[in-house]
C-alpha positions in Angstrom: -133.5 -85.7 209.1 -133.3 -86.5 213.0 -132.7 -83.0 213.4 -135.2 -81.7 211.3 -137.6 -84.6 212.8 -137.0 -83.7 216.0 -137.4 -80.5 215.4 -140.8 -80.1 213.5 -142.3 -82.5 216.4 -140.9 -80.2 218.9 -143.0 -77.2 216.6 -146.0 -79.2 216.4 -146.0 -80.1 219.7 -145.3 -76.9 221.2 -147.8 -74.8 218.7 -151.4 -76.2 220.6 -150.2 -75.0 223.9 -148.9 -71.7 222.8 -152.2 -71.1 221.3 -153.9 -72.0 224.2 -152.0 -69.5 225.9 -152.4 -66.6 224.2 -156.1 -67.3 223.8 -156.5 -67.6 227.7 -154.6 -64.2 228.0 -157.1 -62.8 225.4 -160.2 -63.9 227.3 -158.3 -62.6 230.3 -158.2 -59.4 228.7 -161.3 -59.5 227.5 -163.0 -60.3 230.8 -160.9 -57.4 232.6 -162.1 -54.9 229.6 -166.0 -56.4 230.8 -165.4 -56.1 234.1 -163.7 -52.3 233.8 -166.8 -51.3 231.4 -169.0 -52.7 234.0 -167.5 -50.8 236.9 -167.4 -47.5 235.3 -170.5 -48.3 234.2 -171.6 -49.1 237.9 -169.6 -46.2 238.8 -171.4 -44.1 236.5 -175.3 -45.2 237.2 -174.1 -44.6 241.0 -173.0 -41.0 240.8 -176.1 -40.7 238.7 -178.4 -42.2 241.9 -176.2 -40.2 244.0 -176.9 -37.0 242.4 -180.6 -37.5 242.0 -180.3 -39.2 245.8 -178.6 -35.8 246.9 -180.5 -33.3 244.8 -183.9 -34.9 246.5 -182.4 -34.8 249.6 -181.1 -31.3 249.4 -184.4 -29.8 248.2 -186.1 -31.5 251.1 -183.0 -30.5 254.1 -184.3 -27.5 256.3 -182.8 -28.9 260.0 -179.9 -27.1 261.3 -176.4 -28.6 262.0 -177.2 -31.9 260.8 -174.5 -34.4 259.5 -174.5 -36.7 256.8 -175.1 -39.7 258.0 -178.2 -38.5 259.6 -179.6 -36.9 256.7 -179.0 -40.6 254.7 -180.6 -42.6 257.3 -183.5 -40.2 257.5 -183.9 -40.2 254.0 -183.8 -43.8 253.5 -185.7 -45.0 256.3 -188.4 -42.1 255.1 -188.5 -43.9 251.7 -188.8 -47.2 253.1 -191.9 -46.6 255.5 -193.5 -44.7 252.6 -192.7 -47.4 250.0 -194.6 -49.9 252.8 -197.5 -47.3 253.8 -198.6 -47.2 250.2 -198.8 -51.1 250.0 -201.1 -51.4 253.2 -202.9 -47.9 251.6 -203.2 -50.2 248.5 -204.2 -53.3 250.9 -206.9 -51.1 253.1 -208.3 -50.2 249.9 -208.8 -53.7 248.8 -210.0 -54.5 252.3 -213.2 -52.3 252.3 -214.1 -54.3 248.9 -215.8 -57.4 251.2 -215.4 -56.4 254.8 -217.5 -59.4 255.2 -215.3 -62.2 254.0 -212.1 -59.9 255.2 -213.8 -60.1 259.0 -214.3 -64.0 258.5 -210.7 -64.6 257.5 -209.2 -62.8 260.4 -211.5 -64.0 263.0 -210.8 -67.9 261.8 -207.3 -66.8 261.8 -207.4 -65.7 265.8 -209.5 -68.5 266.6 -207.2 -70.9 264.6 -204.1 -69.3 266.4 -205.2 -70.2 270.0 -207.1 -73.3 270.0 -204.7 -75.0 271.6 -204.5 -72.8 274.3 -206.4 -73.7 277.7 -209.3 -71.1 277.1 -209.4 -72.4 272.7 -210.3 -75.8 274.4 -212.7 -74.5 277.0 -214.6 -72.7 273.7 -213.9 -75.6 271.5 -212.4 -72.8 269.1 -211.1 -75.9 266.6 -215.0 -76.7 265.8 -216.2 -72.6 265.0 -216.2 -72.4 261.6 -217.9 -68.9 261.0 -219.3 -65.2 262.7 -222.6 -66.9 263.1 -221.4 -70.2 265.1 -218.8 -67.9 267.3 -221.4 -65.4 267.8 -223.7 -68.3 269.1 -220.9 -70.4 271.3 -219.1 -67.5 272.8 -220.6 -64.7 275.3 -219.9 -61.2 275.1 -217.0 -60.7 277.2 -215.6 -57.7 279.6 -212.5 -57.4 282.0 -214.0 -59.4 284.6 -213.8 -62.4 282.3 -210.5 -62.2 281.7 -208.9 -61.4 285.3 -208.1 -64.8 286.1 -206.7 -65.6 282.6 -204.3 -62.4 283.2 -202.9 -63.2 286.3 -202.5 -66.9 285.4 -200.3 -65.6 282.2 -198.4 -62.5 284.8 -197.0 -65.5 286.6 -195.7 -67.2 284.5 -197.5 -70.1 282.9 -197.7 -70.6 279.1 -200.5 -71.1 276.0 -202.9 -69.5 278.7 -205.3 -67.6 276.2 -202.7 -66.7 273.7 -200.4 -69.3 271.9 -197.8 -67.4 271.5 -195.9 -65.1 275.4 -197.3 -61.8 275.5 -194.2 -59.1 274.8 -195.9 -56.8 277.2 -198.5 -56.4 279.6 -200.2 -53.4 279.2 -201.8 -51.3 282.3 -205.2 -49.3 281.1 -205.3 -45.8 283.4 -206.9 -46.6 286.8 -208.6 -43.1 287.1 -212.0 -44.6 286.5 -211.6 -47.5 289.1 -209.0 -50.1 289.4 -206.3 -50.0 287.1 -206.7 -53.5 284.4 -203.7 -55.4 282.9 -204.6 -56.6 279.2 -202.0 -58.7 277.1 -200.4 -57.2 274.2 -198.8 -59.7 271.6 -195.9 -58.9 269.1 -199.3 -59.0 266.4 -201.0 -56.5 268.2 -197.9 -54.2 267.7 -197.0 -55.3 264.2 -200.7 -54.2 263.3 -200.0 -50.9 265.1 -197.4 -50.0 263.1 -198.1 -51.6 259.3 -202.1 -51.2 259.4 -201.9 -47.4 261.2 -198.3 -45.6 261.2 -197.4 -46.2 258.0 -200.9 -45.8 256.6 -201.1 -42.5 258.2 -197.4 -41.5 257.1 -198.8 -41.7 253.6 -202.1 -39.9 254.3 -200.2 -37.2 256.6 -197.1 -36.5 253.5 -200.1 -36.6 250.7 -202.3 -34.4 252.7 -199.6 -31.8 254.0 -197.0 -31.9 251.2 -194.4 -30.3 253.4 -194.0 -32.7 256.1 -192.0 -34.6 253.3 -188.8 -33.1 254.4 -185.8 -33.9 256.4 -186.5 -31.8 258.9 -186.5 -32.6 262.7 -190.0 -33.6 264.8 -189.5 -32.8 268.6 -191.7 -35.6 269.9 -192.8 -35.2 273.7 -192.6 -38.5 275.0 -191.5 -39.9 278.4 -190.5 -42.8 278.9 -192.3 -45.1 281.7 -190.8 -46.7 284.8 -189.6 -50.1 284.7 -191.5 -52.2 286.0 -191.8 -56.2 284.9 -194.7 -59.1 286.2 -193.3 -62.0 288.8 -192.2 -64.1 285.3 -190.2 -61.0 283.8 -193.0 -59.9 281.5 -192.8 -55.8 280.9 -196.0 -53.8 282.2 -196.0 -51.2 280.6 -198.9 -47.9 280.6 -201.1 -47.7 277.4 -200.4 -43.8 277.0 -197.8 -44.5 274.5 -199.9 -46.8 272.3 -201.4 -43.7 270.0 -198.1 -42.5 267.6 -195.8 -43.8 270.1 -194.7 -45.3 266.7 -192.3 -42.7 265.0 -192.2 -44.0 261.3 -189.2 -46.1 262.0 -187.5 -42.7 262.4 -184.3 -43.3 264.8 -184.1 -41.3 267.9 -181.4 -39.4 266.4 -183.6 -37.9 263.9 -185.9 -36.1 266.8 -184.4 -32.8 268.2 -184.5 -34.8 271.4 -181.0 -36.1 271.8 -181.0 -39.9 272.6 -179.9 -39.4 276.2 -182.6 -37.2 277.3 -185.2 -40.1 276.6 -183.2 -42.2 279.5 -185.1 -39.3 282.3 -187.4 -40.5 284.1 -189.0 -37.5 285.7 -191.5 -36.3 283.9 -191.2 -32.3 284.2 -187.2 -33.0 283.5 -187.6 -34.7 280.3 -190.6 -32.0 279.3 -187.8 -29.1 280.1 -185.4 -31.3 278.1 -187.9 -31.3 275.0 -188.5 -27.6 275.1 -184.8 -26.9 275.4 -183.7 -28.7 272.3 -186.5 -28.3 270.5 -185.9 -23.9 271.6 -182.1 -25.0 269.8 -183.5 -25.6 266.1 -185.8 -23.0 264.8 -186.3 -25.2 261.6 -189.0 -27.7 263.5 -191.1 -29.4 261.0 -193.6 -31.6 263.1 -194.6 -31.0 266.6 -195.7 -34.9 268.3 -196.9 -36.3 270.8 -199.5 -39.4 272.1 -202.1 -36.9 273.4 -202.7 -33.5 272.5 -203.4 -33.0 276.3 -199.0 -33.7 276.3 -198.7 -30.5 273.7 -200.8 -28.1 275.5 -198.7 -28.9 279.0 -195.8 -28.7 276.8 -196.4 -25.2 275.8 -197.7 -24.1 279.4 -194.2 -25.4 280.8 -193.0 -22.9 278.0 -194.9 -19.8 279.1 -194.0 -20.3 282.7 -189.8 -21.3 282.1 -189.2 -19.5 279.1 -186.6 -17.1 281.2 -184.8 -20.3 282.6 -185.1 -22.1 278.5 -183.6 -18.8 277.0 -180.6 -18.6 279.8 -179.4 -22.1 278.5 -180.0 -21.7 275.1 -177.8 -18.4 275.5 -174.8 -20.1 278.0 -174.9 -23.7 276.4 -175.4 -25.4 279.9 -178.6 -27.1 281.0 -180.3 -25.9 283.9 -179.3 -26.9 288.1 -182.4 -27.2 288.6 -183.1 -30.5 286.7 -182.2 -34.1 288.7 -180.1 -35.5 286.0 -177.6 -38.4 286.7 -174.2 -36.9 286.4 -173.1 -39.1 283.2 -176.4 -38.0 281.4 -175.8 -34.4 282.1 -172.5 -34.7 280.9 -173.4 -36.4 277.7 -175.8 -34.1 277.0 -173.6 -31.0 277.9 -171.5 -32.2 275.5 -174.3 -31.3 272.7 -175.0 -27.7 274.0 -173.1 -24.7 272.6 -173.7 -21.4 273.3 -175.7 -19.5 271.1 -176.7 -15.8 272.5 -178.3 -15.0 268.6 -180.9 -17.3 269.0 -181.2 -16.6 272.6 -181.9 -13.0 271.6 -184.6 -14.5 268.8 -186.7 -16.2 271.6 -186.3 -13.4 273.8 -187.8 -11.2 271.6 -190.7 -13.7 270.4 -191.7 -14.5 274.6 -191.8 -10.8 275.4 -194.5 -10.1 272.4 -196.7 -12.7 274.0 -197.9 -16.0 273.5 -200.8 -16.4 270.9 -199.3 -17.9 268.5 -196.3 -18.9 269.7 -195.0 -22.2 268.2 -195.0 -20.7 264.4 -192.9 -17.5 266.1 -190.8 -20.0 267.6 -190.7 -22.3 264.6 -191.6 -20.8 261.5 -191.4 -24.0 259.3 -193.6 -26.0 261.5 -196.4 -27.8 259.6 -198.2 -29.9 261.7 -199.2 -31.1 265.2 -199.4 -34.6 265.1 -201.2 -35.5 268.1 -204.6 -37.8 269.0 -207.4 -34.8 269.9 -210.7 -36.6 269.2 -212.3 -37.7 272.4 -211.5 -36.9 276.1 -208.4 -34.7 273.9 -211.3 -32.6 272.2 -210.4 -29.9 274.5 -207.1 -29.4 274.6 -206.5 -29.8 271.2 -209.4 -27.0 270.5 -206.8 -24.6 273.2 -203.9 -25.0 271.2 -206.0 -23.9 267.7 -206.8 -20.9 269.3 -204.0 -20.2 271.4 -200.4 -21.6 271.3 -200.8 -23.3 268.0 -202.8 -20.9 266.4 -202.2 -21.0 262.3 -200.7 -24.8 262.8 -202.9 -27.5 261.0 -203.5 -31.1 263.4 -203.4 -34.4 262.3 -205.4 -36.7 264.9 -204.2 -40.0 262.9 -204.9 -42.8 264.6 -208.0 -44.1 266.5 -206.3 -46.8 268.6 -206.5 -48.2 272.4 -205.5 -51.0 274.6 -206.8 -53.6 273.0 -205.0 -52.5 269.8 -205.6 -50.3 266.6 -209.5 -49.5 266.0 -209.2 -46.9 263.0 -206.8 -44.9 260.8 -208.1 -41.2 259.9 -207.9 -40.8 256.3 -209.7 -37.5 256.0 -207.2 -35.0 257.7 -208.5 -32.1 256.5 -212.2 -32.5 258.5 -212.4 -30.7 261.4 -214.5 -33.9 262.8 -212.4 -36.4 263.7 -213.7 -39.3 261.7 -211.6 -42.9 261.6 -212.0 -45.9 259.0 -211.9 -49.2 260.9 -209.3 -51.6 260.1 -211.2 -54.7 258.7 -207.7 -56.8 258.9 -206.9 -55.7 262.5 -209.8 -57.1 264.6 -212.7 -58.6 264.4 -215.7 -55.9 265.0 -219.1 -56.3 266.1 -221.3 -53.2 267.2 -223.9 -53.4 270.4 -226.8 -50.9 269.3 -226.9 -47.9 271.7 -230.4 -48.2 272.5 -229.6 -52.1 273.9 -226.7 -51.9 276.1 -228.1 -52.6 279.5 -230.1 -55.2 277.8 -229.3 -58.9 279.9 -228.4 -60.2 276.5 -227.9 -57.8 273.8 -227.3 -59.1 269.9 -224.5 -57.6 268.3 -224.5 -56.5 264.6 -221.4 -57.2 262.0 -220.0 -54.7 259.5 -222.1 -55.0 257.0 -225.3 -54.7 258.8 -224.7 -51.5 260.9 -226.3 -48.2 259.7 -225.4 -44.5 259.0 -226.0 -42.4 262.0 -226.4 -44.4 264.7 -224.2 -45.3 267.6 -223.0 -48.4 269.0 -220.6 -50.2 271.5 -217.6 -51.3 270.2 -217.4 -55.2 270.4 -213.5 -56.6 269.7 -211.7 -60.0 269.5 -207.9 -59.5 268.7 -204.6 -60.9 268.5 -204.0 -60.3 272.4 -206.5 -63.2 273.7 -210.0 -61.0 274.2 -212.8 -62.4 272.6 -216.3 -60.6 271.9 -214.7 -57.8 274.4 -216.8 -55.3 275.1 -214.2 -52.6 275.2 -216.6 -49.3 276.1 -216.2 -47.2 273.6 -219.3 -45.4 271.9 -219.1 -44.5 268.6 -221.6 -42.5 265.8 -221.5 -44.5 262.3 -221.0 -41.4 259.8 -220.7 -43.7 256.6 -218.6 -46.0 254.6 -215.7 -45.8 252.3 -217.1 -48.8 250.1 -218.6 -51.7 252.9 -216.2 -50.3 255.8 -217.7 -48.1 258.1 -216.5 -45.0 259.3 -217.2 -43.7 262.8 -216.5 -40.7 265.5 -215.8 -41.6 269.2 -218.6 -40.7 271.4 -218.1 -41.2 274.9 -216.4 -43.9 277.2 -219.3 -46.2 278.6 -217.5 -45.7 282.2 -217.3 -42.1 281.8 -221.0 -41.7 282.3 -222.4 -39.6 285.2 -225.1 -41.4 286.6 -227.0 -40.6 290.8 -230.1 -41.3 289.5 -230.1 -43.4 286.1 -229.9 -40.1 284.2 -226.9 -41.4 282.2 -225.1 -38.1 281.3 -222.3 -38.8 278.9 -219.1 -36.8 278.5 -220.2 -35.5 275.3 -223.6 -33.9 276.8 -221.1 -32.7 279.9 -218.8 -31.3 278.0 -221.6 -29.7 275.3 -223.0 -28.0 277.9 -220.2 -26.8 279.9 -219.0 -25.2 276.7 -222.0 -23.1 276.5 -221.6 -22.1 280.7 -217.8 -20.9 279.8 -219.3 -18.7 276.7 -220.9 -17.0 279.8 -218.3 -16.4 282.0 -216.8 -13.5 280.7 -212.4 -13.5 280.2 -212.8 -17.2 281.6 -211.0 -20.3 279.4 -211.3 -23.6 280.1 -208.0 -25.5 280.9 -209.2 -28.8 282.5 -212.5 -30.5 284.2 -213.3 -33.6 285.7 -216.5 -34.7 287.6 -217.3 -37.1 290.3 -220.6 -38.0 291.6 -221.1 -37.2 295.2 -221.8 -40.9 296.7 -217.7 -41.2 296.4 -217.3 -38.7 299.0 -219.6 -39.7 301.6 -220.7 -37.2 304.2 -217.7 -35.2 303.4 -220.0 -33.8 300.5 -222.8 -31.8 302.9 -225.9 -32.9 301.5 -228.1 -35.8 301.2 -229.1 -35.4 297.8 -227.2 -36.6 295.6 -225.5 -34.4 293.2 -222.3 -33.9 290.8 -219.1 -32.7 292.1 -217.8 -30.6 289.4 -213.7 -29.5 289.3 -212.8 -26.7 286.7 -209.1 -25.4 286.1 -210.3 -21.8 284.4 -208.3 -19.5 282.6 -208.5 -15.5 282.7 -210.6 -15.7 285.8 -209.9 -15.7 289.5 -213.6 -16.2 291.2 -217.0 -17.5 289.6 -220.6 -15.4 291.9 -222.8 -18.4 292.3 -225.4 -16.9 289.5 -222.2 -18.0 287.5 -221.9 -21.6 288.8 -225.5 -22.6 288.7 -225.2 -21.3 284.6 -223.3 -24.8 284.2 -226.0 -26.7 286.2 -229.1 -24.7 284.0 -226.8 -25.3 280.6 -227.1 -29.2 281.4 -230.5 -29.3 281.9 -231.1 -27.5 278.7 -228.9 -29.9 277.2 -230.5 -33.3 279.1 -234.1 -33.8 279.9 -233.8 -37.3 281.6 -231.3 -34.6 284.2 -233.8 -31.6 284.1 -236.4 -34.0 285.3 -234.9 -35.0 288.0 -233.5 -31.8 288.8 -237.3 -30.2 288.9 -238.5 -33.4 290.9 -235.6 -32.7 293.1 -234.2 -36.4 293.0 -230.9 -35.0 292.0 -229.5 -31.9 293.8 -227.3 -28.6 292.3 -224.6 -29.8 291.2 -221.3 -28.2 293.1 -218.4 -26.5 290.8 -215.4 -25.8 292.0 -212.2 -23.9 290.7 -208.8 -25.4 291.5 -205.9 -24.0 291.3 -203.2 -23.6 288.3 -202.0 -27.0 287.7 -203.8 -28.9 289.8 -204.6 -31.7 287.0 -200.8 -31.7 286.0 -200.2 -32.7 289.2 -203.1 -34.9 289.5 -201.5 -36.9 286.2 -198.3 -36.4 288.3 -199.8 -38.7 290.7 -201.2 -41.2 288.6 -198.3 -41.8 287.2 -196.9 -42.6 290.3 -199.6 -45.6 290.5 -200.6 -46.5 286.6 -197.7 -44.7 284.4 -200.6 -43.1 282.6 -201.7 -39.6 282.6 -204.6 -39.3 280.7 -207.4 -37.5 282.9 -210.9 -39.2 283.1 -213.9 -37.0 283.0 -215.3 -38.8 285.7 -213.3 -39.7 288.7 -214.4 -42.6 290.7 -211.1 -43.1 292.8 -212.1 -41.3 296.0 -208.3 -40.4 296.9 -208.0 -38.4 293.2 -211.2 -36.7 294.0 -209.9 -35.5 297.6 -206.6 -34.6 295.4 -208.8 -32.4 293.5 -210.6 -30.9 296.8 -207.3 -30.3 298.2 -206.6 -28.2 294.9 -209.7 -25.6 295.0 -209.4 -22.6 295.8 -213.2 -21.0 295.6 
């Protein structure tokens, strides 16, 4: 009975844990089965993505030699800026709805933003509360206003104009006068790139379908001399500001090796572009800031194709470029000989150059490049030259100051740009009152189709009610939110007598003189009006001095030249008039040599790291540059 006792407790005892046991070993089980379903299953879905992943990106690969990884993080970072450009598309679009409370939010925002800064409390910025009481409390503004302000900030001291330090300063081209330093702020970027790039990315891959591809851009960019303020702050030039944003795209993903973009020289890095670029015939996108960089890019070609082909053909890069040893070597190390397509370029340069770039490239669909504005002209060179057959994209309408407009209508041959409500806070000086003492601005919603105005900004980067120069033509609305084209650059007016001849009117009517110069193209111009030179310039009257790098022609007779004078007048009364009265005398044109305003930017850079050419020159030591340059 003991026994048996002892042995039933021991059973009864033992069974509960034994249970427990083997139901802890079933849920064990059980929970490895889950987990092995739900791995395979993982498994599964992820060879499924990775199928449709690979089959999308293997419909869309054209490049040559590319490796995996850069084909995935092209790919990705494609889908991602897309995926953000179609919620700030989305976001525009909402935007243009009521401009007018959209333009109230953002200027309370800036003014909310800085009033704790020393120039919030001069304005009493904490007590605005609308357009009408800023508009009443704070004067139109321009650079002048602002010099002290700049400098104060360049040495050093803190909540200045701006609450938060400036990541850059940024140096505006000093062609017109002295170069200006304007703050930029990490907001003035950040718009840039989520209010314009990736807007335009959308526009650009709905508009030309193909430029959805991985295929390589060649992007001519060069990157600007270091240079810093006395507190450490970068300077850097505005030249880049444009599309110096590639999409988030990587370096890697340019046909441009990373090294290359560590030259500083600027012909170097252009023979660097051009050699990779030779390397890939499957080129998708050509880039650049300016279209003025494309065109030079493409006369470089015409003149070193020989010396391009010979290290295309050996796999070496060229003696003739200054490169740092441990950059040539790295770069070297990427070059392989290839005589086939050698032989392919050498057969496309010998037939000529019309046309070249879809010769050299035959997938290329697009040149994405700014060539509205002082740009009109070189981008109407490439159409019917180089580029011919290639459609532009002219995306962005931005400056200095920070983004203005985002083109939306790619397929006009006007350049027309949709202001970005959420970017700054516009106002718009009538045309007819800019020289007034005390002009009245207009807001969004109270400007009119067709006519033209002065730009009026306050931004992230501390400028308030800044009159920033640029004239532009109202051409509509896409719902409240106007649409303009850039006229003319107030600065950039000729102007002896008070005639007030923009760049537009120049430029109109020099058109027309080239149309009568027969084989003659126009490569380049820039004016200056003849009170810069002094008595250097031979006459008393005063008159414009007139610079023209021609094309096709060696010599103008002087029947020729005075065509360009007779075209203005046609072209300006207030100018006729005082031609005929003989208050302003002939103007004076003169050819310069070959790449005379490549080495005039050449020289700029030296000073401003910009090279964007001004129609009218009023730095006397460019304009004896120029003079120095003619050659009849």
């Amino acid at each position: 009975m003991y026994l048996m006792h002892k042995t039933n407790t021991f059973v009864a005892n033992s069974a509960p844990s034994w249970h427990i046991l083997m139901c802890f070993s079933l849920l064990v089980y059980l929970q490895a089965m889950l987990l092995l379903i739900l791995l395979t299953t993982f498994a599964a879905l992820s060879l499924a993505v990775a199928a449709v992943v690979w089959r999308d990106i293997s419909s869309k690969v054209k490049g040559k030699n590319r490796t995996f990884i850069s084909l995935i993080l092209q790919y990705v970072e494609m889908k991602m800026a897309s995926r953000i450009g179609r919620g700030q598309r989305q976001k525009l679009e909402t935007d243009t709805l009521n401009v007018k409370k959209v333009q109230e939010e953002i200027l309370l925002k800036r003014l909310s933003e800085n009033a704790d800064t020393c120039y919030g409390r001069q304005y009493n910025f904490c007590s605005i509360k609308g357009a009408a009481d800023f508009r009443a409390r704070h004067p139109l503004t321009t650079y002048e206003h602002y010099g002290e302000f700049i400098r104060r900030v360049a040495a050093g001291e803190e909540k200045v104009i701006t609450a938060v330090k400036p990541e850059s300063l940024v140096m505006t081209s000093g062609t017109s006068g002295p170069s200006t330093m304007l703050l930029n702020t990490i907001d003035t970027t950040r718009e840039l790139h989520l209010q314009g790039v990736t807007v335009c990315l959308v526009v650009m891959q709905n508009a030309f379908a193909e430029t959805n591809s991985l295929q390589r851009t060649t992007k001519f960019f060069y990157t600007p001399a270091s240079r810093r303020s006395e507190a450490g702050i970068p300077i850097r030039p505005n030249f880049s500001t444009p599309t110096s944003s590639h999409y988030g795209r990587t370096l890697s993903l340019f046909t441009t090796p990373a090294p290359a973009f560590t030259v500083l020289n600027e012909k170097d890095i252009l023979y660097l572009h051009l050699l990779f670029a030779l390397k890939d015939p499957t080129v998708g996108i050509l880039e650049s800031s300016f279209a003025s960089t494309v065109l030079n890019a493409f006369i470089v070609l015409e003149e070193r194709w020989q010396e391009l082909v010979e290290d295309i053909e050996r796999g070496k890069i060229s003696n003739a470029l200054c490169l740092q040893p441990d950059v040539r070597t790295r770069l070297e190390a990427l070059m392989k000989p290839d005589p086939e397509r050698a032989a392919q370029l050498l057969a496309h340069f010998h037939n000529g150059f019309q046309g070249i770039a879809k010769c050299v490239w035959p997938q290329l669909h697009l040149v994405l490049a700014v060539d509205s504005g002082t740009n009109q002209i070189y981008g109407e060179m490439l159409r019917k030259g180089y580029c011919q057959g290639v459609p532009f994209y002219s995306p962005l309408y931005a400056a200095a100051e920070g983004l203005i407009g985002v083109n939306l209508w790619p397929d006009k041959p006007a350049r027309q740009y949709l202001l970005c409500p959420r970017s700054m806070f516009f106002e718009f000086l009538p045309e007819s009152s800019l020289d007034e003492e005390s002009p009245q601005t207009l807001l969004m919603e109270e400007v009119k189709e067709g006519d033209s105005y002065e730009l009026v900004v306050t931004n992230a980067s501390g400028l308030f009610r800044y009159r920033i120069g640029d004239i532009v033509k109202l051409v509509g609305f896409h719902n409240q939110c106007p649409i303009v084209e850039f006229q003319y650059k107030r600065d950039q007016m000729l102007n002896v007598r008070g005639e007030k001849v923009s760049e537009a009117v120049f430029l109109g009517a020099l058109k027309k003189a080239v149309a009568h110069w027969p084989n003659a193209t126009l490569v380049d111009y820039s004016c200056a009006e003849s009170s810069i030179l002094g008595d250097s310039t031979g006459s008393s009257d005063p008159h414009y001095q007139v610079f023209l790098e021609l094309k096709g022609v060696r010599n103008l007779a002087d029947t020729q030249r005075s065509k360009l004078d007779i075209c203005l007048q046609q072209d300006s009364a207030v100018y006729r008039s005082f031609r005929i009265k003989g208050s302003i005398g002939p103007m004076r044109v003169q050819l310069v040599a070959a790449g005379a305003f490549r080495d005039l930017c050449n020289q700029m850079m030296t000073y401003t790291n910009t090279f964007k050419i001004n129609r009218v020159l009023r730095r006397k030591d460019y304009v004896d540059f120029l003079l120095g340059k003619t050659v009849s």
